[in-house]
C-alpha positions in Angstrom: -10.8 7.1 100.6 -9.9 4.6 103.2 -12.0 1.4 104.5 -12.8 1.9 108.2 -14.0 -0.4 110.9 -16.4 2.3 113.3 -19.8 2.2 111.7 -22.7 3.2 114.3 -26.2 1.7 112.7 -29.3 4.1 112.7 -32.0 2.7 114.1 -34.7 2.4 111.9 -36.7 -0.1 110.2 -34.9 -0.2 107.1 -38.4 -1.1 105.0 -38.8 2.6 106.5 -35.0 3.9 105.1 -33.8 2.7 101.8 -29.9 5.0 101.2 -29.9 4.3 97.9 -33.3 5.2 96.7 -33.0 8.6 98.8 -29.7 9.7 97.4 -30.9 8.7 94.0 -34.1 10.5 94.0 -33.4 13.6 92.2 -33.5 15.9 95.4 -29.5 16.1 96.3 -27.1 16.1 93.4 -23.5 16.4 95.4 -23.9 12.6 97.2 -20.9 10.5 95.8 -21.5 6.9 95.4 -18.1 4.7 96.0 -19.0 1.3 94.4 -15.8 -0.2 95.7 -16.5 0.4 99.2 -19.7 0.1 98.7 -20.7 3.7 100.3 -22.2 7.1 99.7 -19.9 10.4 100.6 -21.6 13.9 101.1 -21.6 17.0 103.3 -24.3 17.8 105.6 -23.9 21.3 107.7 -19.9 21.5 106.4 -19.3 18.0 108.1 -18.1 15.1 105.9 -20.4 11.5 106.3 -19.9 8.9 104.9 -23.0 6.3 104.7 -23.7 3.0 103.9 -26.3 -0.4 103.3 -24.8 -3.5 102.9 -28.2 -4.8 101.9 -32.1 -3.4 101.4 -32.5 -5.5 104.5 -30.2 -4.5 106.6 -30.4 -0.6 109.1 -28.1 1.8 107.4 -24.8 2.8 108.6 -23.2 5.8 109.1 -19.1 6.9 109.8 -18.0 10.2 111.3 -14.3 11.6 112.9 -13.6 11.6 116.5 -13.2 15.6 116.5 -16.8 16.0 115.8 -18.0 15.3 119.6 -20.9 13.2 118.8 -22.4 10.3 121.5 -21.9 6.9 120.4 -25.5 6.5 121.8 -27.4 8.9 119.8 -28.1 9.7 116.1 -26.4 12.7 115.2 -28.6 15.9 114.7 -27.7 16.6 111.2 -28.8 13.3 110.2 -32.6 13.4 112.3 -32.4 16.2 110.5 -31.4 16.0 106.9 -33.5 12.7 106.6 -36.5 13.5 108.5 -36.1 10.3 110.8 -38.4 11.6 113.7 -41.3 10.8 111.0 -42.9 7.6 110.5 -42.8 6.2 106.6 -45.0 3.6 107.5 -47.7 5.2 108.1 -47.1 7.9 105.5 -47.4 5.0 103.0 -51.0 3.1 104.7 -52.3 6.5 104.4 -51.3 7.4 100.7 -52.5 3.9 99.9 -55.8 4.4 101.0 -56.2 8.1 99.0 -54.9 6.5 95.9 -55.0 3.0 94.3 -51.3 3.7 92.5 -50.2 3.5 95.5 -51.8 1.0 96.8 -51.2 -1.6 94.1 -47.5 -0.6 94.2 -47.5 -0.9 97.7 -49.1 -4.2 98.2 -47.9 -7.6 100.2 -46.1 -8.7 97.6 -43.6 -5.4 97.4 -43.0 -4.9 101.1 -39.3 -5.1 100.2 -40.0 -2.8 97.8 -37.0 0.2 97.7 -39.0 3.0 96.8 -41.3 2.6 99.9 -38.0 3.6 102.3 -37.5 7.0 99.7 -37.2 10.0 102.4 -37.6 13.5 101.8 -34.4 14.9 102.3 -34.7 18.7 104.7 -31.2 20.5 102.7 -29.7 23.3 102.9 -32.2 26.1 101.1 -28.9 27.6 99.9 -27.6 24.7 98.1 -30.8 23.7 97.1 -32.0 27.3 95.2 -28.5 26.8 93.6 -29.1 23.1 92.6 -32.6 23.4 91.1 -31.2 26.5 88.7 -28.8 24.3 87.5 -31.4 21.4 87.2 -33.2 22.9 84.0 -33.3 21.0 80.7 -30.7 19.2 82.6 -30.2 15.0 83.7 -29.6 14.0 87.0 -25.9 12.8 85.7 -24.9 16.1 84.0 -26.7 17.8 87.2 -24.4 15.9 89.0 -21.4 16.6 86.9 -22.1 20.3 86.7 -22.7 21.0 90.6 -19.2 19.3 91.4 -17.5 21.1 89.2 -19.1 24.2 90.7 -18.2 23.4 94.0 -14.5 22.7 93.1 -13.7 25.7 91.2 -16.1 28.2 93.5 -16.8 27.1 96.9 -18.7 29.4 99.4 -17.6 32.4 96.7 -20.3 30.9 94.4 -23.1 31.5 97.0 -22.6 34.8 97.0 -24.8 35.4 94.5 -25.5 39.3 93.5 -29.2 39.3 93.8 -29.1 36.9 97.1 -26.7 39.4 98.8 -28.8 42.5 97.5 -32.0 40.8 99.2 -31.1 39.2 102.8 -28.5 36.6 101.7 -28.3 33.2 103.1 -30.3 34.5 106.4 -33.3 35.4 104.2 -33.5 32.2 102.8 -33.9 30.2 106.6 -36.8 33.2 107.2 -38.4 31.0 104.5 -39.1 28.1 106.2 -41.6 29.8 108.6 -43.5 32.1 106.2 -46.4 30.4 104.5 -45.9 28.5 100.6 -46.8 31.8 98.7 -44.9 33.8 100.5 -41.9 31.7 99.9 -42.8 31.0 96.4 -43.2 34.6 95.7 -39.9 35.4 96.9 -38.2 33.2 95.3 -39.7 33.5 91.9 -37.7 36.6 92.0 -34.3 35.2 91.5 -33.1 35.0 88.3 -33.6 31.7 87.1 -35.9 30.6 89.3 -39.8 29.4 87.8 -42.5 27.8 89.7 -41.7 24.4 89.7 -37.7 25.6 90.7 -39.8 27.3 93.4 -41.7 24.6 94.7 -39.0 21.6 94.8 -36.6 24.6 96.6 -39.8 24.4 98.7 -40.6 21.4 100.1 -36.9 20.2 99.6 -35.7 22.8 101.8 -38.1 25.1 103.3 -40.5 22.9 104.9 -43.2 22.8 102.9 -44.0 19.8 102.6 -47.8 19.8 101.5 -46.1 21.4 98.1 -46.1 19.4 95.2 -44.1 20.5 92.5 -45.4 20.0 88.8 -43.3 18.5 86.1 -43.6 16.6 83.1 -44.3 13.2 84.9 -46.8 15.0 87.2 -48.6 16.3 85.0 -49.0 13.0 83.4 -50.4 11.5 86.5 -53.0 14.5 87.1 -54.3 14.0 83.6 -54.2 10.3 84.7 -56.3 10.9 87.9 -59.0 13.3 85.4 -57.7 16.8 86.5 -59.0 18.6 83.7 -56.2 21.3 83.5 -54.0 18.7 82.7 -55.8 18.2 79.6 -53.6 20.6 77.5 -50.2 19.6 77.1 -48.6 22.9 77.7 -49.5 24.1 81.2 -50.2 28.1 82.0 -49.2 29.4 85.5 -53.1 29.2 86.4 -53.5 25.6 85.7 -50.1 24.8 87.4 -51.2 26.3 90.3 -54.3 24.5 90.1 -52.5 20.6 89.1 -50.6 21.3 92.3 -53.0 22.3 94.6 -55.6 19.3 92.9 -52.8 17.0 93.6 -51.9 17.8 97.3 -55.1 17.3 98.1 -55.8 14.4 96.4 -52.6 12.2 98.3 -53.2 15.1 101.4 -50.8 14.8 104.9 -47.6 15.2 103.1 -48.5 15.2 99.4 -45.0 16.6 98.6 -43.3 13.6 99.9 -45.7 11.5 98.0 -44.9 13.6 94.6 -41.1 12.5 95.6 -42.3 8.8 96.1 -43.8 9.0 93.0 -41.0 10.6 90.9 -38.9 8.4 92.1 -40.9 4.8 90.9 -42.0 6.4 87.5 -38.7 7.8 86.5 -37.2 4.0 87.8 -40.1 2.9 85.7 -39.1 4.6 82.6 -35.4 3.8 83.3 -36.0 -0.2 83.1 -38.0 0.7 80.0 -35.6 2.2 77.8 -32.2 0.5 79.3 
């Protein structure tokens, strides 16, 4: 892909919006990372964008073609959007902090630069996203990766026409989602093959605005045993004390819990990374 020269900065503290710990969080799998340009190439809404951060200090940058009609002076829609900018991460943090040393401590003077804190829950595409989080079992975020591109290629839109999707209100029923209460989503799509509770809740918050939803896996349940949830004793969890783990959880971090799970993901599984590498 060619270099170009008209980049339009978003305005926005970047302490508040770190690219690279966002696109390398585990909720989108299809952003392409260009090392040599130094940039990150995805679709949002059909449109090709191509982002970039020079540095963690500096705002981050975004390119788009002439024929999409977009004001130089404003922030395009699909990005407000896709990366929640109309919400504050500053104060998300202070008030996580205050619910939970963890955060706190992780959080303190001496990390202000600290990537994770500019991590934003991404709002996708509930289509893509059921699709993403089948694949996502027993799976890495690299062969995720690998597995979703190759999808795409060889499929395109034919692969979202999924036989029980189409039997039950399509694409159309999914964005019905997103004003129907969490167990009304959840129970719908627990119905798709393929599709368990925690699939259902990161298709949830990722996608369908729930984003007091925080989805249980194997590092979460680690931190509720942590924090003396005592469901999270057993090390196999039943769908009663899932339900339970998730519900003791959201309440524990409260406005927003489910972008604090993703916060949280995020620095453990970075954690484990520089551990083991």
């Amino acid at each position: 892909m060619r270099q170009v020269k008209n980049w339009h900065s978003i305005p926005v503290d970047p302490q508040d919006f770190n690219l690279f710990s966002t696109l390398n969080s585990g909720q989108a799998f299809r952003w392409i990372f260009n090392s040599t340009l130094n940039e990150w190439h995805g679709v949002i809404n059909g449109h090709l964008w191509r982002l970039r951060q020079m540095k963690d200090s500096n705002p981050v940058e975004y390119y788009f073609e002439k024929n999409l009609g977009i004001k130089l002076n404003d922030v395009p829609f699909d990005l407000r959007d896709y990366f929640r900018l109309d919400m504050n991460l500053s104060d998300l943090v202070k008030e996580w902090s205050l619910k939970d040393e963890w955060f706190e401590n992780r959080f303190s003077k001496n990390c202000q630069m600290d990537t994770a804190r500019g991590l934003r829950l991404l709002r996708q595409d509930p289509e893509e996203t059921l699709f993403s989080f089948i694949t996502s079992a027993n799976n890495n975020l690299t062969r995720i990766t690998k597995l979703l591109c190759k999808l795409c290629s060889e499929y395109g839109n034919p692969l979202l026409a999924a036989n029980w999707l189409l039997n039950n209100g399509g694409r159309s029923r999914l964005l019905e989602l997103r004003s129907m209460s969490h167990f009304e989503a959840q129970a719908f799509l627990l119905q798709i093959p393929g599709v368990g509770k925690k699939v259902a809740d990161c298709i949830c918050l990722m996608s369908l605005d729930k984003l007091n939803v925080v989805p249980i896996d194997v590092h979460m349940h680690r931190v509720a045993r942590e924090k003396g949830i005592p469901e999270a004793s057993c090390k196999n969890m039943t769908t009663k004390s899932y339900d339970i783990i998730s519900k003791s959880l959201s309440d524990f971090w409260g406005n927003y819990s489910g972008w604090a799970q993703t916060v949280g993901f995020h620095l453990l599984h970075t954690i484990l990374y520089n551990l083991f590498m």
